[in-house]
Steps between C-alpha positions, in 0.01 A plus 500: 500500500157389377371149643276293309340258715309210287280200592741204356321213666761193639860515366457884458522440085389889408825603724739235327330592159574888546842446588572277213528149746788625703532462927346811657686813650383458857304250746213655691334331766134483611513870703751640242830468618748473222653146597764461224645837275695324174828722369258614174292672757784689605639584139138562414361686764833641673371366829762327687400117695597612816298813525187341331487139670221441807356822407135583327485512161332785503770690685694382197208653257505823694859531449535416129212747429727795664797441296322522215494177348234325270538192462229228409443186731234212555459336784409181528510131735761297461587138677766540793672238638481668855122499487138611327386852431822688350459729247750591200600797353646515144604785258208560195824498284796544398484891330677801686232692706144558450559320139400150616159567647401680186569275271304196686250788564532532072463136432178462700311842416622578113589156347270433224578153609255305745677392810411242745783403794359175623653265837635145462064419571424687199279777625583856408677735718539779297337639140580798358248795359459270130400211645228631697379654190519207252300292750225777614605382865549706776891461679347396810316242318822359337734508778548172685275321304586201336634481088213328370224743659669765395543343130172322543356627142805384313549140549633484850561126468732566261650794646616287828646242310680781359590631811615182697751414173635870558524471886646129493756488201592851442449530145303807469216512206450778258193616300266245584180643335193486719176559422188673676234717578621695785271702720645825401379425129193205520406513192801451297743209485908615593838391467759582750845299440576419835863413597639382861848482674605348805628688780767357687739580798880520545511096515275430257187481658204606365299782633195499252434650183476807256207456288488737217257581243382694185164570353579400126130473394547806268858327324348148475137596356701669258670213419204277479365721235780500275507074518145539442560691189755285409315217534210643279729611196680146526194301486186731363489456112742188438194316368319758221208444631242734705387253741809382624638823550214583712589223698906591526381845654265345746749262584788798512321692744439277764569502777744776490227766410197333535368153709228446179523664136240448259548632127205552257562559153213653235304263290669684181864330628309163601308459175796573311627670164207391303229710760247676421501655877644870495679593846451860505136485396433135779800451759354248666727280686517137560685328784835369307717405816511411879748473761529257643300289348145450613498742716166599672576863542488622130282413206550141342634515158268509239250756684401848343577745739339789606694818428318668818702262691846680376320830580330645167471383146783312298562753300627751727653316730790656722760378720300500887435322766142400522350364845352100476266313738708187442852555517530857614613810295638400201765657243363522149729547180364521151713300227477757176711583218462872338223516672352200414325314776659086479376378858523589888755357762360507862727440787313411838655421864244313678757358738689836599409816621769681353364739269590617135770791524607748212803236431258230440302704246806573352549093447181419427506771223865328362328157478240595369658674184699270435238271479322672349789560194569092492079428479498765232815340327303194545178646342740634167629126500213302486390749202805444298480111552169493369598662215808307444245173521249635265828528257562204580147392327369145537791257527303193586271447184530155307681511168286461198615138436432417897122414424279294722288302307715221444700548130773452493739826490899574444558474892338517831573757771482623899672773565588693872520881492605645873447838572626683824383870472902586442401538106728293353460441104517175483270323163417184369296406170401256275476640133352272220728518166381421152523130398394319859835631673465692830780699680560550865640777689574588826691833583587777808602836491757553797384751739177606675232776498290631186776551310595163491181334422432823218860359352363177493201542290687703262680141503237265496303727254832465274541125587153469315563685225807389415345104504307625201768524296544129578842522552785282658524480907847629473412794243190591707743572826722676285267731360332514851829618656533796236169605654625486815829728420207728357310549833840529683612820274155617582516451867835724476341771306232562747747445818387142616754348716573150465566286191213249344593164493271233518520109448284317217506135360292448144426098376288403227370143452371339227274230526541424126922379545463505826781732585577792707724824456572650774715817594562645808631867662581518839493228771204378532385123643399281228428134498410235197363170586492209307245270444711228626558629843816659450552904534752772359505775760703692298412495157656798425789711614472830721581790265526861493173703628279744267643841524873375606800526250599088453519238278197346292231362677498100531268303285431173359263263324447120670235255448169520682318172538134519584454443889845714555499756807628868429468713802604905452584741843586837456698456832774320609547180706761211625468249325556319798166724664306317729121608263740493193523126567137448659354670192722224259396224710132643459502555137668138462144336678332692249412263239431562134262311295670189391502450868137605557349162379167696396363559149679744289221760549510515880908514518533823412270631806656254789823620375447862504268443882869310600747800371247760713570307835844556489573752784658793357456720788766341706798582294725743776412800263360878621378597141544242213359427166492101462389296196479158430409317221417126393575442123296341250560352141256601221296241339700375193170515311459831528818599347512478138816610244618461143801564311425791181707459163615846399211540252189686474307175428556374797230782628252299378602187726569694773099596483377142440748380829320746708161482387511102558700482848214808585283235410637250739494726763124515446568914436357512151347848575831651540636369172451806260697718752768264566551405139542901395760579812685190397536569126622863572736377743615190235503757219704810669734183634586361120529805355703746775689204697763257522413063468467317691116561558303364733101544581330394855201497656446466878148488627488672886253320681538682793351881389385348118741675301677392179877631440570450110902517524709536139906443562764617237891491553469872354618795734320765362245657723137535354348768535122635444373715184219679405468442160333765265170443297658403192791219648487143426682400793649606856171406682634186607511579882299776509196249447676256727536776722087605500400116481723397836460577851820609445871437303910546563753334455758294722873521401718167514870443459476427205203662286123634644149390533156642406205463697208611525225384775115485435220394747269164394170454492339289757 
């Protein structure tokens, strides 16, 4: 038999805790005399009481030892009711033979778990090989010292309170993750996951504690750098921009890898697409990003960095760590893209002394390509939204009948166009038509990107040249939508995904009747005011979109009083929308020029100054075209008509009516031209169309033009000749057509007009 004798301290808890809390074998007193010999000692041991009681134990060793036997005991005090200083004996366990001693012997020398045995005081009475050698203390140095020296590094406050719950309520704790620099390792922070169990005895009692625990630095690093990674691909290059992605990755990295990161990015991604800066020819690097902010260990943003600092020039930059007089060595990770140079990430730990291992290079490296992708993507981005907003053209000019010098014109405007950077088409315009009339439209192609806002100029660019043709609102959308089918088959042929379809409302008003005609594709907002206060927010209904397979598009014609309100948004809104209803109530304050109470010459300017303080910009809208218009009348005396008899004597009248209202105009230099378009246009009209016939004249203050305007009930379309040398006739509008600005014709219900528009002499 093999004796262990331990140290237990009072209570003898290392004996109890061997033999699992039961009562011992035997009672020894101070000189060694077995006292007391319990029944297991007999069926353990084979020694009977009688021949073992008031004898020396070690007679008893002796003995075991020559039959052979090896069996594993502790020894240890105990508490005896017949007096101080006895001594217990208890098995090491319950295993056949040599088996128990080997396993205990097992569990302290080859567990790759630490093990501390600690008394009901909480200092240690045992520690196994591990321990010593997570801590870098010596056994000696451990044993019988109390918990919170021994775990001194790792929050020892914490660890007690720990301890106590253990030792008090039973309930043992498991993988409580503590951190520390132990002195094995001083440099580096670990993580042992430390669990404890109460040791009790046969009653209940508790004995002390088990305190085990496992270096998991290796398993939990690892797992920092994967959330870290995470992190970076979930946040770094949401936004398409380069600067905040610099700031994502110096916000991903701390403080996981690094206690500081600063990011610098080349002046080539800073200045943006439009620079003249080449990166591979001048890398230099600007700082983009800090973290945290103001920090007083890196750079401040906006500094031009030195490229010595990240250990040689930009431009061949490699993954190292460099040594720094502020903040220590520091790991330094170039951000390019086939082998393009886009910035530098540095990662500093002024506040640690760990330094960067192989697995943090390997992190560093991940961030910083991936970075370095989403700043490029950025970069390719902000290239194609500048060219989708040079497509895009100039969208905020004034209309040719918007003047500012006070004459009167067809309408006044302010208009709201609301770019994001997502390259959304959306358009407005204000198109002048022959005769004083002026349409309005406001469209969006659905979708983003440069496709989108490439589809709508091919739109717009249509939208124009379809108003040429001065046709109807409703014929204009239809012929717009064939276009639309049109860039859809092409779209398919060259393997576009996604079908076109965009939304587009087209009015024309005429200040002469003082109507508008209005149709409408899609769902737009739109919103007529009246000039006595009251509004129609929806003049028209919602109807099928451009490019969608529907019914006809909405449209109508309604009168137009001067002073009347027509607002046009190529999105949508409530009607019931907060701005919807602020921008009413602002457009209602807005007063026209009967309410002005100022001479007729200054109305037109306060009213125009009024329509431009209306606040656009806080309709709930990311990207919007909005228009909004205040309708005038034109001046009855500027208007002039007269009915034709179906004969070619009437010419001759026709050319004495204009001559004399030029006259009254005070535009007698523009006579002769005048009086040859209008008896072509009276001539072709009697001979080639249908009564009635009607001539007028309307005088267009606004950009001095005269429109000289023949009507017929007739349906056939003229059309231009080039007559030979030796005709009589067919130059009718071919000299209209040289003497004009320029000529068409407008389509009506019932018959067609003739126009043609010259400029006046001031």
């Amino acid at each position: 038999m093999t004796q262990r004798g331990e140290h237990a301290g009072p209570g003898g808890p290392a004996a109890r805790a061997a033999s699992g809390g039961r009562g011992p074998l035997a009672v020894l007193d101070e000189r060694g005399t077995v006292l007391r010999w319990s029944r297991t000692a007999e069926r353990l041991l084979g020694v009977e009481r009688a021949r073992i009681i008031g004898r020396p134990v070690t007679d008893l060793l002796a003995w075991v030892d020559a039959q052979g036997l090896r069996e594993g005991v502790t020894v240890g005090p105990v508490r005896d009711e017949d007096g101080p200083g006895r001594w217990g004996l208890w098995a090491a366990g319950p295993l056949p033979g040599g088996m128990r001693s080997g396993v205990l012997e097992a569990v302290f020398t080859q567990s790759p778990v630490g093990l501390h045995v600690l008394d009901p005081e909480l200092r240690v009475l045992r520690v196994n090989s591990v321990a010593v050698g997570m801590r870098g203390i010596p056994e000696e140095r451990i044993v019988g010292r109390p918990l919170t020296e021994v775990y001194a590094r790792y929050g020892p406050a914490t660890i007690e309170r720990m301890a106590q719950g253990v030792l008090t309520t039973g309930v043992p704790v498991l993988n409580k993750q503590l951190q520390g620099y132990p002195l094995a390792d001083p440099r580096r922070e670990h993580v042992f996951s430390a669990s404890m169990f109460r040791l009790e005895d046969e009653t209940g009692r508790p004995l002390g504690l088990v305190a085990a625990t496992v270096d998991v630095t290796a398993r939990e690093r690892a797992h920092q750098r994967l959330a870290v990674l995470h992190r970076a691909h979930e946040r770094v290059g949401r936004s398409l921009d380069p600067l905040t992605c610099a700031q994502e990755l110096a916000r991903a990295a701390v403080p996981t890898l690094a206690d500081v990161t600063a990011v610098a990015l080349t002046d080539a991604v800073l200045r943006g697409p439009d620079s003249e800066v080449h990166p591979e020819r001048d890398p230099k690097v600007r700082c983009a990003a800090v973290w945290p902010e103001n920090s007083r260990d890196v750079p401040a943003v906006g500094a031009v960095l030195d490229p010595d600092a990240f250990g040689g020039p930009a431009g061949r930059l490699a993954p190292q760590v460099v040594p720094s007089g502020t903040t220590g060595p520091a790991l330094v990770v170039p951000l390019a893209v086939r082998g393009v140079l886009l910035g530098v990430a540095c990662f500093a730990r002024p506040r640690r002394t760990d330094p960067f291992e192989d697995d943090d290079m390997q992190l560093a490296k991940g961030l910083a390509a991936h970075t370095a992708v989403c700043v490029d993507n950025a970069r390719r981005y902000e290239h194609a939204h500048a060219v989708a907003l040079a497509l895009q053209g100039n969208l905020l000019r004034r209309a040719r009948g918007d003047r500012s010098d006070g004459r009167p014109a067809a309408l006044d405007t302010t208009h709201r166009y609301l770019p994001t950077g997502r390259g959304r088409g959306a358009w407005f315009d204000v198109i002048p038509l022959a005769g004083a009339r002026v349409a309005l439209t406001v469209g969006q192609v659905d979708g983003r990107g440069p496709d989108t806002t490439a589809a709508m100029v091919q739109l717009r660019a249509a939208v124009h040249a379809l108003s040429a043709l001065d046709l109807d609102p409703h014929e204009l959308l239809a012929r717009l939508d064939d276009t639309t089918h049109r860039l859809n088959e092409e779209r398919t042929t060259f393997g576009e995904e996604g079908r076109l379809t965009a939304q587009c409302v087209y009015a024309v008003h005429d200040p002469v009747t003082e109507t508008c005609a209005m149709a409408r594709a899609g769902h737009q907002s739109l919103l007529v005011g009246l000039p006595d206060g009251s509004w129609r927010t929806s003049p028209l209904e919602e109807s099928t979109a451009l490019g969608e397979e529907g019914p006809p598009f909405t449209a109508d014609e309604f009168p137009l009083p001067p002073d009347s309100t027509v607002v046009l948004l190529s999105g949508h809104l409530a009607e019931d929308a907060t701005a919807w209803v602020r921008l009413r109530d602002q457009l209602s304050r807005a007063p026209g020029p009967s309410a002005a109470g100022l001479p007729g010459d200054e109305q037109p300017r306060l009213r125009e100054v009024r329509l431009n303080e209306v606040r656009l910009d806080e309709l709930p809208l990311d990207q919007a075209a909005v228009l909004v218009a205040r309708t005038r009348a034109l001046d009855p005396s500027d208007v002039a008509s007269w009915d034709i008899t179906p004969e070619l004597s009437s010419v001759s009248r026709a050319r004495r009516h204009t001559t004399h209202r030029l006259a009254q105009w005070g535009m007698g230099e523009s006579a002769f031209t005048a009086e040859l378009i209008v008896s072509e246009l009276v001539t072709n009209a009697i001979r080639y169309g249908t009564p009635p016939i009607r001539l007028r004249l309307i005088r267009n203050r606004s950009d001095q033009t005269l429109t000289c305007e023949i009507f017929d009930a007739g349906s056939t379309a003229p059309h231009l000749r080039h007559a030979r040398a030796g005709d009589e006739g067919g130059r009718g509008l071919f000299l209209s057509g040289e003497l004009s600005e320029r000529w068409g014709v407008r389509w009506a219900d019932q018959g067609k007009t003739v126009w043609a528009e010259t400029s006046l002499d001031d």
